[in-house]
N, CA, C and O atoms as a GROMACS GRO file, in nm:
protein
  580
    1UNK      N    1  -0.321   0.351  -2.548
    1UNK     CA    2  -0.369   0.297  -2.422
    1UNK      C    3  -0.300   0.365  -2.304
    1UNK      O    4  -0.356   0.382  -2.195
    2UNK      N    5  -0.182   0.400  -2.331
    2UNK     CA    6  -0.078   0.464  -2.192
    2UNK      C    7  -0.094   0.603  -2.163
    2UNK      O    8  -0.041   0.654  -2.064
    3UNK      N    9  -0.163   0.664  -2.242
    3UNK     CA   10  -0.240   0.810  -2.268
    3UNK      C   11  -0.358   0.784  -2.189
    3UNK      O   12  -0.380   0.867  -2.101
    4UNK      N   13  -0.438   0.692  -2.200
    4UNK     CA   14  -0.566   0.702  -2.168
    4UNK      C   15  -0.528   0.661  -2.028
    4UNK      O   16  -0.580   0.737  -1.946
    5UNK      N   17  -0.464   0.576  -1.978
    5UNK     CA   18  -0.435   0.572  -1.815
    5UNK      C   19  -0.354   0.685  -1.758
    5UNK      O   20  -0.364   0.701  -1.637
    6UNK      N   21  -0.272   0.770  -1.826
    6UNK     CA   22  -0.235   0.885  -1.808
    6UNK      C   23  -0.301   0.998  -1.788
    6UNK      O   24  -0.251   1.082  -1.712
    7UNK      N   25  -0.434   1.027  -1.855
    7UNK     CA   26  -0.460   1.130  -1.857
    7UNK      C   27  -0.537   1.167  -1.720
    7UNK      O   28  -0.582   1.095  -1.630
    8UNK      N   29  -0.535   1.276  -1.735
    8UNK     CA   30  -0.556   1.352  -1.578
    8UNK      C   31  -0.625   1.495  -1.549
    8UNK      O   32  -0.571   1.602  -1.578
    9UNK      N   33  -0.738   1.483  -1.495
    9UNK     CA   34  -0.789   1.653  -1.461
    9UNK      C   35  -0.683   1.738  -1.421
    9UNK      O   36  -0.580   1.681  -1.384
   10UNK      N   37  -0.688   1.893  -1.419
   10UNK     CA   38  -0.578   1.972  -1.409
   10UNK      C   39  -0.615   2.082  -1.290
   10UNK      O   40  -0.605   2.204  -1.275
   11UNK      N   41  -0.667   1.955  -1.206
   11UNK     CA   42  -0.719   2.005  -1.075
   11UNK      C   43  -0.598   2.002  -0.982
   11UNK      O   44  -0.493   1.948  -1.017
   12UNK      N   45  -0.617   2.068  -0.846
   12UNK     CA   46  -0.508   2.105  -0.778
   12UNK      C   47  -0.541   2.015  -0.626
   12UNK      O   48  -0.473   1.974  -0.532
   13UNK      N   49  -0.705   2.013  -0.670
   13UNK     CA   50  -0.791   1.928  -0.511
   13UNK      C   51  -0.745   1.785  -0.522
   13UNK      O   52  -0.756   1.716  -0.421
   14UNK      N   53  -0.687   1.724  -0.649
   14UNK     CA   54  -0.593   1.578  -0.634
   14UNK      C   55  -0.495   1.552  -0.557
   14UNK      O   56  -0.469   1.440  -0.512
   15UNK      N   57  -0.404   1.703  -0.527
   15UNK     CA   58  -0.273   1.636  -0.486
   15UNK      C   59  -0.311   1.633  -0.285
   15UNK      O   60  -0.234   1.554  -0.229
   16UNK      N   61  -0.366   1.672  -0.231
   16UNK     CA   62  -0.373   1.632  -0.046
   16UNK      C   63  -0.414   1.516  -0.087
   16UNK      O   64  -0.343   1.419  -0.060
   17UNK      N   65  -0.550   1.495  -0.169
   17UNK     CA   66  -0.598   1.346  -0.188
   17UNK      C   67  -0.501   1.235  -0.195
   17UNK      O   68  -0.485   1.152  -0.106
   18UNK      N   69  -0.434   1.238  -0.314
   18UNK     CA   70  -0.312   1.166  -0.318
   18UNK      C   71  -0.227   1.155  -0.190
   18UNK      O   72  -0.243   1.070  -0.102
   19UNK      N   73  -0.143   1.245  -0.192
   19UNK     CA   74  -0.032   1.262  -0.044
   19UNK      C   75  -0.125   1.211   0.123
   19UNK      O   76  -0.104   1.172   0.238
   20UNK      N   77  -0.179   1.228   0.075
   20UNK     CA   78  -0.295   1.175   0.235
   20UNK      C   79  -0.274   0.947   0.230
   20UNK      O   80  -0.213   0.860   0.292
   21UNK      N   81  -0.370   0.959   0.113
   21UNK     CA   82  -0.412   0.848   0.055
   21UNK      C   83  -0.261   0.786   0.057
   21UNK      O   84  -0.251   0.696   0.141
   22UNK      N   85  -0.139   0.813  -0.018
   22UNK     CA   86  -0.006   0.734  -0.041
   22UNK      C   87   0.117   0.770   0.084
   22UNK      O   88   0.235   0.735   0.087
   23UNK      N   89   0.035   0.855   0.188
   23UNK     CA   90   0.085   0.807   0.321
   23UNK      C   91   0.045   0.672   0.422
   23UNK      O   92   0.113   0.612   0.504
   24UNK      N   93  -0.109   0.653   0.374
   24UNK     CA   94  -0.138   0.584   0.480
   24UNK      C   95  -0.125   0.434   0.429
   24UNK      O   96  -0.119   0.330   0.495
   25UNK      N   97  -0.122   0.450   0.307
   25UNK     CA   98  -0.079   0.267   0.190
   25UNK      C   99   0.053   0.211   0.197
   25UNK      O  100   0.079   0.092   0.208
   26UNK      N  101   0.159   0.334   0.189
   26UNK     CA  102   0.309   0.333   0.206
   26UNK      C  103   0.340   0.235   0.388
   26UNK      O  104   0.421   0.145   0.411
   27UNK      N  105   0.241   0.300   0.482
   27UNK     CA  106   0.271   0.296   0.585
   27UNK      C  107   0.214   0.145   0.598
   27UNK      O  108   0.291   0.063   0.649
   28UNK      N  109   0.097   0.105   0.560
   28UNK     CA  110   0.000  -0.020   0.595
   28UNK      C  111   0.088  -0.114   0.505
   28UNK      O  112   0.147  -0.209   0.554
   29UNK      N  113   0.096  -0.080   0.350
   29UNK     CA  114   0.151  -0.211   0.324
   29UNK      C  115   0.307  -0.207   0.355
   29UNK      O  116   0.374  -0.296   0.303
   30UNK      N  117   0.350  -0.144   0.408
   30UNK     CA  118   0.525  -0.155   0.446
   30UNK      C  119   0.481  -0.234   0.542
   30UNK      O  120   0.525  -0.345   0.512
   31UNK      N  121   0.425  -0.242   0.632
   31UNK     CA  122   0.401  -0.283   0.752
   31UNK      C  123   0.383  -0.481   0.684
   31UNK      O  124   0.476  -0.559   0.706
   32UNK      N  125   0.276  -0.521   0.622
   32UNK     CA  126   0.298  -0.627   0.554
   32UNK      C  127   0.421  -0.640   0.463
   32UNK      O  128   0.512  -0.702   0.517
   33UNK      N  129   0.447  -0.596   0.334
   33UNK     CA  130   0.569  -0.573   0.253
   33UNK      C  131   0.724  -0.634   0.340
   33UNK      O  132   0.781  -0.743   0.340
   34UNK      N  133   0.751  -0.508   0.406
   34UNK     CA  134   0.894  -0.479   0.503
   34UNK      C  135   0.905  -0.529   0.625
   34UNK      O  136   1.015  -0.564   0.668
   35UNK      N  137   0.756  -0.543   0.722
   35UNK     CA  138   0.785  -0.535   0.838
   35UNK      C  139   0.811  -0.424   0.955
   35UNK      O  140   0.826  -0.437   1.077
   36UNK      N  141   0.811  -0.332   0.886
   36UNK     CA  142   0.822  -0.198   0.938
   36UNK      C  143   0.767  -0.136   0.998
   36UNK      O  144   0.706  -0.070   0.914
   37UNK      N  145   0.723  -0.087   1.135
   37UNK     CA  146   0.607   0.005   1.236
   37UNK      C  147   0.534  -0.135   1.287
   37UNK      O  148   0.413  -0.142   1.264
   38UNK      N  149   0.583  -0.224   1.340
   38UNK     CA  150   0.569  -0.367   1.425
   38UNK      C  151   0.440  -0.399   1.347
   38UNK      O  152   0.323  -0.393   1.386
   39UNK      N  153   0.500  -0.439   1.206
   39UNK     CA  154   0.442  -0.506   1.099
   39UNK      C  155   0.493  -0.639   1.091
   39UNK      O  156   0.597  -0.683   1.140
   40UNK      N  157   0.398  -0.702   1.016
   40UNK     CA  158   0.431  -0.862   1.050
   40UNK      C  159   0.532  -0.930   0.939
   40UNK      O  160   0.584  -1.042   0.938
   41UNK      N  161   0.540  -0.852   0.871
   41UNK     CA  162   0.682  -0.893   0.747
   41UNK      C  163   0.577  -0.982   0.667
   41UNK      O  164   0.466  -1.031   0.689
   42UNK      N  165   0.669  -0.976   0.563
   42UNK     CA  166   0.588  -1.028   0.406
   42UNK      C  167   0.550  -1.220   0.451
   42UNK      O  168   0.455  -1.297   0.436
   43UNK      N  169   0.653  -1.225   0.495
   43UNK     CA  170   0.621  -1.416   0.485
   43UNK      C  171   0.504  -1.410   0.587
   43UNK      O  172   0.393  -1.426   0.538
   44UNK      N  173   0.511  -1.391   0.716
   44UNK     CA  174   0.445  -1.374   0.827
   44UNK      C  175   0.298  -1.357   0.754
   44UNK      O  176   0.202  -1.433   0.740
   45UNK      N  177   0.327  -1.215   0.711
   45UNK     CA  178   0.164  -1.181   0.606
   45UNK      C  179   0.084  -1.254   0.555
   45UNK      O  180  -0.036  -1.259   0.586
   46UNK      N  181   0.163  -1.345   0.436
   46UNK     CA  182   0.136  -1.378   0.352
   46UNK      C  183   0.057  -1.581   0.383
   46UNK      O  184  -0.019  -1.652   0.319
   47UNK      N  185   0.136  -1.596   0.516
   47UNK     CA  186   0.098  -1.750   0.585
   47UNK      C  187  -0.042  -1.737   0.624
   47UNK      O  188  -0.109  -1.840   0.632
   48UNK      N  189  -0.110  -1.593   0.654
   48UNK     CA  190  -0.256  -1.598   0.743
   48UNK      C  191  -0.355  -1.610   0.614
   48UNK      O  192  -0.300  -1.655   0.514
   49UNK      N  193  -0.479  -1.580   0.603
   49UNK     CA  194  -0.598  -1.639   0.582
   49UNK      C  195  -0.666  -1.555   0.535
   49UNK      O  196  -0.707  -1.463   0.606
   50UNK      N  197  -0.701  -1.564   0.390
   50UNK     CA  198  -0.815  -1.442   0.360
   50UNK      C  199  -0.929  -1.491   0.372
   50UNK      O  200  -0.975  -1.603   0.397
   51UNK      N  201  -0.990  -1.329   0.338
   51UNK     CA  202  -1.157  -1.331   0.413
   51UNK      C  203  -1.252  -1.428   0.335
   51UNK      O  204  -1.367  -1.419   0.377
   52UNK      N  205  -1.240  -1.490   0.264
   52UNK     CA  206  -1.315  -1.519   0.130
   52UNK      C  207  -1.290  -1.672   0.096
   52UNK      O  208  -1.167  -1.672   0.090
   53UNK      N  209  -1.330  -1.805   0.070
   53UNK     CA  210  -1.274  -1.886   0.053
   53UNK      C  211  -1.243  -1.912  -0.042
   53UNK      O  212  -1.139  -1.977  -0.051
   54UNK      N  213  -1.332  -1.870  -0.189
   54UNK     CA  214  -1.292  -1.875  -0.298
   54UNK      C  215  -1.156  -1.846  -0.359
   54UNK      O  216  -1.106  -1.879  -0.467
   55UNK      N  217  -1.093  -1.746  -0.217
   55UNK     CA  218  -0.938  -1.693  -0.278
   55UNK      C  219  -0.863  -1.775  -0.263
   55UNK      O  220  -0.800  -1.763  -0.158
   56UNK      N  221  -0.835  -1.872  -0.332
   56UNK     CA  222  -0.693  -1.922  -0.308
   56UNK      C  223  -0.620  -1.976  -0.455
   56UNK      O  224  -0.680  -2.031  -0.547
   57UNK      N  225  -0.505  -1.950  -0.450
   57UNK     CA  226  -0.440  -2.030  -0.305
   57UNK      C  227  -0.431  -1.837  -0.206
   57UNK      O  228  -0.470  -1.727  -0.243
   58UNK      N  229  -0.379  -1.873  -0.107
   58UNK     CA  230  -0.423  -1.799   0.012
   58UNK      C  231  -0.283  -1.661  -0.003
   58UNK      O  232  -0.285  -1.538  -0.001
   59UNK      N  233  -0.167  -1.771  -0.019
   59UNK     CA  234  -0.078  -1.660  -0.022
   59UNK      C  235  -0.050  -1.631  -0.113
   59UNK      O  236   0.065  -1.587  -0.122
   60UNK      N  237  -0.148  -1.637  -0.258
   60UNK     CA  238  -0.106  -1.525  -0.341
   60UNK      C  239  -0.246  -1.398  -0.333
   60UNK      O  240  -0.217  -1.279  -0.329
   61UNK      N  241  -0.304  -1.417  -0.332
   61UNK     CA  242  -0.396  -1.331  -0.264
   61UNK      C  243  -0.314  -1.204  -0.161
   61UNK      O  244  -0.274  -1.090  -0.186
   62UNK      N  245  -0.313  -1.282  -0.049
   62UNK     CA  246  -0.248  -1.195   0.033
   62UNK      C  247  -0.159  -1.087  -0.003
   62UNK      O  248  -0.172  -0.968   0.028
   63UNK      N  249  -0.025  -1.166  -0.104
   63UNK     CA  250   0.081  -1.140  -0.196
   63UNK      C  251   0.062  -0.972  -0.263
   63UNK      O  252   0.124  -0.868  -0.241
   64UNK      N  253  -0.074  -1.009  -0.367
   64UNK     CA  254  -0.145  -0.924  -0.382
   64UNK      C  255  -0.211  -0.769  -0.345
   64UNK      O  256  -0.220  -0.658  -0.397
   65UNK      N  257  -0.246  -0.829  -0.238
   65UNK     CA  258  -0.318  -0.748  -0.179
   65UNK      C  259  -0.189  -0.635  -0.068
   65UNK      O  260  -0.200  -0.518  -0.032
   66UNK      N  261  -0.089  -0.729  -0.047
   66UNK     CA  262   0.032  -0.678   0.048
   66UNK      C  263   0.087  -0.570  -0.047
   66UNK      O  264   0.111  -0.459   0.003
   67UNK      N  265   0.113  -0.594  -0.200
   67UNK     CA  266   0.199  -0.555  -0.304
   67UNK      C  267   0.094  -0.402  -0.363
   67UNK      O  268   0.114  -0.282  -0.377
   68UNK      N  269  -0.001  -0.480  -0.379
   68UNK     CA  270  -0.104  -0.367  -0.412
   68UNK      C  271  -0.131  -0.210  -0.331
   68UNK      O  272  -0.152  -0.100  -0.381
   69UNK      N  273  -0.120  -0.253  -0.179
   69UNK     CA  274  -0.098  -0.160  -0.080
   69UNK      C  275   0.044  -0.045  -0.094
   69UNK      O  276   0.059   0.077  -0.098
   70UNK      N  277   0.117  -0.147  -0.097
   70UNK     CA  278   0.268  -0.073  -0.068
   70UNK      C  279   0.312   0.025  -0.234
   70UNK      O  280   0.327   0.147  -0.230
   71UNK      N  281   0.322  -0.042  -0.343
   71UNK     CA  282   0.323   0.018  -0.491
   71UNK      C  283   0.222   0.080  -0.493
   71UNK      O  284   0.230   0.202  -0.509
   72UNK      N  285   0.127   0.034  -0.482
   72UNK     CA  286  -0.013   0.154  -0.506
   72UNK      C  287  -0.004   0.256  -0.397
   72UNK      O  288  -0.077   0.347  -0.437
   73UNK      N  289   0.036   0.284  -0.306
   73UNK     CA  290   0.070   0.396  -0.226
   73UNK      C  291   0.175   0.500  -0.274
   73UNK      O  292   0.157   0.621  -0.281
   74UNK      N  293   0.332   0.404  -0.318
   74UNK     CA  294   0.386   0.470  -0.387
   74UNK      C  295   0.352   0.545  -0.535
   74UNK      O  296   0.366   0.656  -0.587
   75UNK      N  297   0.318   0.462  -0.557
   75UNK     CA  298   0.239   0.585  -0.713
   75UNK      C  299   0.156   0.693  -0.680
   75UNK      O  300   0.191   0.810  -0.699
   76UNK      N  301   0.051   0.661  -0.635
   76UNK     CA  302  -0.037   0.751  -0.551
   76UNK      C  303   0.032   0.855  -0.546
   76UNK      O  304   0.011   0.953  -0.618
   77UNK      N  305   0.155   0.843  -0.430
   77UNK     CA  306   0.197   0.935  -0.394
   77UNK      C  307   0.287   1.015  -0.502
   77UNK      O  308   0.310   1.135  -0.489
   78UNK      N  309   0.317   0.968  -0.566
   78UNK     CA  310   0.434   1.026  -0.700
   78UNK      C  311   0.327   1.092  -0.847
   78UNK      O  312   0.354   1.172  -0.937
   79UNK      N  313   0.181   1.003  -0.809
   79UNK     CA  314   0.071   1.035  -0.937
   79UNK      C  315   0.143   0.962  -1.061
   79UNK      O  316   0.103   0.981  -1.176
   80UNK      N  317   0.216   0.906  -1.043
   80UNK     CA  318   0.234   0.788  -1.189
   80UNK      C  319   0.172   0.638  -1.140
   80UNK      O  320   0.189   0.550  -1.056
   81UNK      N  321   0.040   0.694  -1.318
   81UNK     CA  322   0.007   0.579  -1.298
   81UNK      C  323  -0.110   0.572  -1.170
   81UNK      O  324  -0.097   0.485  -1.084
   82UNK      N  325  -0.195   0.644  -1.166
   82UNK     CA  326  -0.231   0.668  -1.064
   82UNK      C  327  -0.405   0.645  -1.049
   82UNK      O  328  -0.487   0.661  -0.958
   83UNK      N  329  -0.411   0.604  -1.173
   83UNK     CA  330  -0.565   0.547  -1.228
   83UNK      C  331  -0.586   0.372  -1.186
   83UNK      O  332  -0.670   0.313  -1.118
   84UNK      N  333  -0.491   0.338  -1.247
   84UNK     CA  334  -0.426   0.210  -1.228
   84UNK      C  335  -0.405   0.170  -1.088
   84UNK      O  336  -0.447   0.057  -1.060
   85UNK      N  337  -0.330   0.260  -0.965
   85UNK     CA  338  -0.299   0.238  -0.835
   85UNK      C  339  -0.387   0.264  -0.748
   85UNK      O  340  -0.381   0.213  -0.636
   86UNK      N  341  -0.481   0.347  -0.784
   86UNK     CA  342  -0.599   0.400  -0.692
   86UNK      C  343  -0.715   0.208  -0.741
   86UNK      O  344  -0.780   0.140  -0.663
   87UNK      N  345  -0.694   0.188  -0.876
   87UNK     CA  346  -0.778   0.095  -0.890
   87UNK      C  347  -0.769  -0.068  -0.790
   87UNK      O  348  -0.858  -0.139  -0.742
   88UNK      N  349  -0.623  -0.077  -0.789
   88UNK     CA  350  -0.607  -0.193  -0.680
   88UNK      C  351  -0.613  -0.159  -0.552
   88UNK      O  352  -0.629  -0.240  -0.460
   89UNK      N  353  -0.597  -0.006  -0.536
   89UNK     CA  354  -0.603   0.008  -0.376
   89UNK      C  355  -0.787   0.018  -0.393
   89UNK      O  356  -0.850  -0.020  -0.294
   90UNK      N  357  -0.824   0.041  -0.447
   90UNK     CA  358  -1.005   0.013  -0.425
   90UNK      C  359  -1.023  -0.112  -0.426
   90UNK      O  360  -1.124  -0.144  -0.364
   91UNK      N  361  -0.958  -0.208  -0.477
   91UNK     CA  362  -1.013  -0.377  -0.486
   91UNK      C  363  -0.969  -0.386  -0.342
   91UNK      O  364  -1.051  -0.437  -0.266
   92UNK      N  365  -0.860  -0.348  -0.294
   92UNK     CA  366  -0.796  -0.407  -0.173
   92UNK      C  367  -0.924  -0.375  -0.052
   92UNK      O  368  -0.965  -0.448   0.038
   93UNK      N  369  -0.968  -0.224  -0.096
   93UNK     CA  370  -1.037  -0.145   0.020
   93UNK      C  371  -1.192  -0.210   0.020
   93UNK      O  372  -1.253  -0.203   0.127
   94UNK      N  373  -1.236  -0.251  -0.057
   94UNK     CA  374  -1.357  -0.318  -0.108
   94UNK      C  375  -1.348  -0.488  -0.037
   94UNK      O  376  -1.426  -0.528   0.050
   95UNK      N  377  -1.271  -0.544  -0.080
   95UNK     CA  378  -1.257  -0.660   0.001
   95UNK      C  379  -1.245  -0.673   0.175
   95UNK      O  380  -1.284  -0.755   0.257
   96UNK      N  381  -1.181  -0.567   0.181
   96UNK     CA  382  -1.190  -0.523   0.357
   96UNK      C  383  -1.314  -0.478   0.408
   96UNK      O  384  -1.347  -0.478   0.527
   97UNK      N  385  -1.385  -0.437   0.307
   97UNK     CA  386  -1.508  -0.354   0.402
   97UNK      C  387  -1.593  -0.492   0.397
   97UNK      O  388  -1.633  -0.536   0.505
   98UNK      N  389  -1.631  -0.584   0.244
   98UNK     CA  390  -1.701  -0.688   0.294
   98UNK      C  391  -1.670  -0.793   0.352
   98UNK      O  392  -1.751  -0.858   0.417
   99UNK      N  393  -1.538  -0.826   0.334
   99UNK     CA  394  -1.462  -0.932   0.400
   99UNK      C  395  -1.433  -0.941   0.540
   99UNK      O  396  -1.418  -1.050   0.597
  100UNK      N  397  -1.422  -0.820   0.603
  100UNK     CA  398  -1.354  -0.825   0.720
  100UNK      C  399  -1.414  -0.689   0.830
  100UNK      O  400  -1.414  -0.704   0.952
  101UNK      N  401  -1.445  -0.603   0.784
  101UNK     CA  402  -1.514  -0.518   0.880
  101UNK      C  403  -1.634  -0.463   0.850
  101UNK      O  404  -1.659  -0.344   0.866
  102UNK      N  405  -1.732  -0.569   0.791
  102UNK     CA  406  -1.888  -0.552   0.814
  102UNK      C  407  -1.967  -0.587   0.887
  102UNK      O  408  -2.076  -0.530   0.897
  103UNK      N  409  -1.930  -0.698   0.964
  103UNK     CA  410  -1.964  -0.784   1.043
  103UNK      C  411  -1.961  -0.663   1.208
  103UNK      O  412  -2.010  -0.698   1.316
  104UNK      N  413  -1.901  -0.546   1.188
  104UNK     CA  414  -1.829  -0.466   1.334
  104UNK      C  415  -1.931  -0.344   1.319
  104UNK      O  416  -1.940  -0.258   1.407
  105UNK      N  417  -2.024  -0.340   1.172
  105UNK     CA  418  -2.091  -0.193   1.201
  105UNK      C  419  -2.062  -0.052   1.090
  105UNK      O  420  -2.014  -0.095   0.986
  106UNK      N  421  -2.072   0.035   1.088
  106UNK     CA  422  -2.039   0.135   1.040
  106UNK      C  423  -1.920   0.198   1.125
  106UNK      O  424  -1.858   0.284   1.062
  107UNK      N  425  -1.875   0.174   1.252
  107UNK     CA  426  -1.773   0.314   1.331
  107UNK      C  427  -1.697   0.214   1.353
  107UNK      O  428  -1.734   0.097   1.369
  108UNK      N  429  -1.568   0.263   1.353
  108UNK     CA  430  -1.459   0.218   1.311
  108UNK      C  431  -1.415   0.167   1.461
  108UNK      O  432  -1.327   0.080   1.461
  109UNK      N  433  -1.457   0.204   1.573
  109UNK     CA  434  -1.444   0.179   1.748
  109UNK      C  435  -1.486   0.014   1.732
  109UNK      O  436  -1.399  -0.058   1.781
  110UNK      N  437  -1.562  -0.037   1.693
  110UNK     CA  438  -1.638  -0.189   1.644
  110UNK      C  439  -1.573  -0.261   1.546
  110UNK      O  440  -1.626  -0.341   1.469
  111UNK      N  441  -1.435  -0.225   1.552
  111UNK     CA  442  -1.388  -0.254   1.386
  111UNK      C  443  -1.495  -0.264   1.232
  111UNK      O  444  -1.489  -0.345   1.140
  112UNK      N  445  -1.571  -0.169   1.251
  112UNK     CA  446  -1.662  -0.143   1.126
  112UNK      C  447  -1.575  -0.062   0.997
  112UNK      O  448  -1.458  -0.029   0.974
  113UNK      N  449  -1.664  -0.056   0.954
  113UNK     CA  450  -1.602   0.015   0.787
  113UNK      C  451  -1.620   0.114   0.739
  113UNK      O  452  -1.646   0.143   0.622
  114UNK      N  453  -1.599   0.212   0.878
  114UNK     CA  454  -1.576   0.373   0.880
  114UNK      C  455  -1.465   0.422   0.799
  114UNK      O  456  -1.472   0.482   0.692
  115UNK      N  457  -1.364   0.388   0.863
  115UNK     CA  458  -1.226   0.356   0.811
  115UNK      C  459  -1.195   0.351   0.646
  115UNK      O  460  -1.169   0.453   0.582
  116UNK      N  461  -1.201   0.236   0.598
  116UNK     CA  462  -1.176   0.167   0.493
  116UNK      C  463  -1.255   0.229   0.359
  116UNK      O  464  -1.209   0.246   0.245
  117UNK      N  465  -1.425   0.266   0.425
  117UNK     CA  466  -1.477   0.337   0.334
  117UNK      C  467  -1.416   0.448   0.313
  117UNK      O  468  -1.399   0.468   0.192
  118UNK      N  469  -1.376   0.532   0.383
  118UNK     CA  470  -1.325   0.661   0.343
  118UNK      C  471  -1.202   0.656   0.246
  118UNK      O  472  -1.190   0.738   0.155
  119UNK      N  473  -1.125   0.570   0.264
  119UNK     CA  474  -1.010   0.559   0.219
  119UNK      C  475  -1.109   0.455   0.030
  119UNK      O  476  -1.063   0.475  -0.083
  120UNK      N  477  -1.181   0.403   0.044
  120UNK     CA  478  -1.209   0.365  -0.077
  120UNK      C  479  -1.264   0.491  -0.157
  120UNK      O  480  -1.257   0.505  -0.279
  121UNK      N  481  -1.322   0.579  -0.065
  121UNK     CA  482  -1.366   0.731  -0.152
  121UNK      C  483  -1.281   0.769  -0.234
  121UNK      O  484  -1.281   0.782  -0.357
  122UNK      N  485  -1.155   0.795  -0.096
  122UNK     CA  486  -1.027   0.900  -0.177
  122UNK      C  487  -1.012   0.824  -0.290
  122UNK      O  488  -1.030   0.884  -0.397
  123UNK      N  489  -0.978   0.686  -0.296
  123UNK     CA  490  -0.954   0.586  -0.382
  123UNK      C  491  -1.014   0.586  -0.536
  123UNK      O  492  -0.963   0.571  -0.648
  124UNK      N  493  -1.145   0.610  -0.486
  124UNK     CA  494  -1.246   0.622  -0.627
  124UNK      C  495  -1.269   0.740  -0.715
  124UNK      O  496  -1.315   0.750  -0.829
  125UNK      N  497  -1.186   0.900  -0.552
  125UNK     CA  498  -1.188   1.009  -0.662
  125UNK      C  499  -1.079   1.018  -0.773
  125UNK      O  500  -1.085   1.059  -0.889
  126UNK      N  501  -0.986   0.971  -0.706
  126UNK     CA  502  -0.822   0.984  -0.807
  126UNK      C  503  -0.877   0.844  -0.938
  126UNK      O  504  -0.829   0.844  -1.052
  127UNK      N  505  -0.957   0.762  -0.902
  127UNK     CA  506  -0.949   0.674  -1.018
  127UNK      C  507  -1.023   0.750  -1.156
  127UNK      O  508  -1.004   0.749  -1.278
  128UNK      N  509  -1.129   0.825  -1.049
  128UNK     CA  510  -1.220   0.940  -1.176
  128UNK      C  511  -1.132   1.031  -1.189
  128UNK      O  512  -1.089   1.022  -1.304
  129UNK      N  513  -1.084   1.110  -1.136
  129UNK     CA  514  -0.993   1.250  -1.116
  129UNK      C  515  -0.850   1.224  -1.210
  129UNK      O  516  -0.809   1.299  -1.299
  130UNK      N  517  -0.793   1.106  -1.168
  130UNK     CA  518  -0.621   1.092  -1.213
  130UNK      C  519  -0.545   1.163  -1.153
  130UNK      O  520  -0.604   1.206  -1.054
  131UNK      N  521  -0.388   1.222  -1.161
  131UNK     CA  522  -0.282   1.252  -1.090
  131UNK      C  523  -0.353   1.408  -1.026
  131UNK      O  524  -0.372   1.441  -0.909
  132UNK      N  525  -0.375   1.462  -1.122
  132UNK     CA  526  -0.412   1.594  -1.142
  132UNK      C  527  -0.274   1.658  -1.122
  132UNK      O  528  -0.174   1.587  -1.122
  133UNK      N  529  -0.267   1.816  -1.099
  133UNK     CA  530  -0.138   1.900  -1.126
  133UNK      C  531  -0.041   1.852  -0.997
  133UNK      O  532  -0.084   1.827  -0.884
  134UNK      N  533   0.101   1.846  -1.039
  134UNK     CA  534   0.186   1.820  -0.975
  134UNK      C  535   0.189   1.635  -0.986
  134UNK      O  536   0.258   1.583  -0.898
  135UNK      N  537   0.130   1.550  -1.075
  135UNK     CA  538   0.166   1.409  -1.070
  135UNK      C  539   0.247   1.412  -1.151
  135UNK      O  540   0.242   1.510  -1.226
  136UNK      N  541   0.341   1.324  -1.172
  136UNK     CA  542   0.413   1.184  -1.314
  136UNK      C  543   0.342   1.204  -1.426
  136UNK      O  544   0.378   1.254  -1.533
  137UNK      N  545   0.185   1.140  -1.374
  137UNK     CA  546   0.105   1.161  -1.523
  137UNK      C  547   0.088   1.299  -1.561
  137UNK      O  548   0.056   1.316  -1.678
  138UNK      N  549   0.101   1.395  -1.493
  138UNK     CA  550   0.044   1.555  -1.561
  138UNK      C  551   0.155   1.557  -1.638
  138UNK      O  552   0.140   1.610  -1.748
  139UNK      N  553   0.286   1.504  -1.606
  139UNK     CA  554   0.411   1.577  -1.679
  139UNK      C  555   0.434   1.482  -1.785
  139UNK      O  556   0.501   1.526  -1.879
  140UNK      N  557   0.393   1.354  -1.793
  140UNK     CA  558   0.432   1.268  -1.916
  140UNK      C  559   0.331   1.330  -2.012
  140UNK      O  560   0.374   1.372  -2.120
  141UNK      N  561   0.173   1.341  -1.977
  141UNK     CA  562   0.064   1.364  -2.077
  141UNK      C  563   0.126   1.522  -2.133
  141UNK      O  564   0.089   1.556  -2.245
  142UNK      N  565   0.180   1.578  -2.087
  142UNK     CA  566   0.234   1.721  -2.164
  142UNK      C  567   0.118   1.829  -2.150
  142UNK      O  568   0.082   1.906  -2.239
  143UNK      N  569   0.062   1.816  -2.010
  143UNK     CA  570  -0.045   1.879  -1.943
  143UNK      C  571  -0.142   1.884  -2.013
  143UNK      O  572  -0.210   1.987  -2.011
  144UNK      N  573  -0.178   1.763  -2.103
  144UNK     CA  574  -0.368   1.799  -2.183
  144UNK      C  575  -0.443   1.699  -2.069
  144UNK      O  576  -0.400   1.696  -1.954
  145UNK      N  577  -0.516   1.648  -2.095
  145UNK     CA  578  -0.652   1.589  -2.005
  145UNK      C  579  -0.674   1.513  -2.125
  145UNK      O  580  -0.770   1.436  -2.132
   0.00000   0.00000   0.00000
C-alpha cells in the first residue's frame, strides 16, 4: 500500500508545481496553524464557522482543514507523500470554491473561484502525477513509477 502512494512519474514538470503549490499552503495555513503574516492563530481559526452546516462539530472541521493546509503544503513541498497531501489540499480547495466563493463569480476581484480553482488544478495534477524527480517519494520508491 506505501508503494502505491509512493509511486511517482519521473517527470521534472512536478517539481515548480509542487514548490509553487507548498509555498502558498505553508503560507495560508501558517497563517491559521501559527498565526503568522497577521493570521488569526489556531484557536482564533478554529472558533469561526464553516461553510456547510452539516460540518460539525465546527472546530474540528476547521482543525482539519487548518492542519490539512499547513502539513499538506509541507509535503508538497518536500514530495513525501504527496498523493495523499495534494488529496486533502483538494478537499480543502473544493469546499472553498462551493462553500465560500461561488456565490462572488468566476474572478477572483468578486471573491469568486478564480483563485482556489487554480490551486485545486495544481492540486489534482500532483495527485495524478505524484512527487515526480527530486521528491521524498522518488527517493524512497528507488526511482521506478
Amino acid at each position: 500500500m506505501f508503494r502505491k502512494l509512493i509511486a511517482t512519474s519521473s517527470t521534472w514538470f512536478t517539481v515548480p508545481v509542487r514548490l509553487a503549490l507548498a509555498a502558498v499552503f505553508i503560507a495560508h495555513g501558517s497563517q491559521k496553524v501559527l498565526g503568522t503574516f497577521n493570521g488569526p492563530g489556531f484557536k482564533t481559526y478554529i472558533s469561526g464557522n464553516t461553510p456547510f452546516a452539516f460540518m460539525r462539530p465546527a472546530w474540528l472541521w476547521l482543525a482539519a482543514a487548518a492542519f490539512s493546509e499547513f502539513l499538506g503544503g509541507i509535503l508538497v513541498g518536500l514530495g513525501f507523500l504527496t498523493r495523499v497531501a495534494a488529496f486533502f489540499i483538494s478537499c480543502v480547495m473544493l469546499t472553498a470554491i462551493i462553500g465560500v466563493h461561488w456565490p462572488g463569480g468566476f474572478f477572483a476581484n468578486n471573491r469568486g473561484y478564480e483563485y482556489p480553482l487554480s490551486l485545486l488544478a495544481m492540486a489534482l495534477a500532483l495527485l495524478i502525477a505524484g512527487g515526480g524527480q527530486a521528491s521524498v517519494d522518488r527517493s524512497f520508491s528507488g526511482g521506478r513509477r
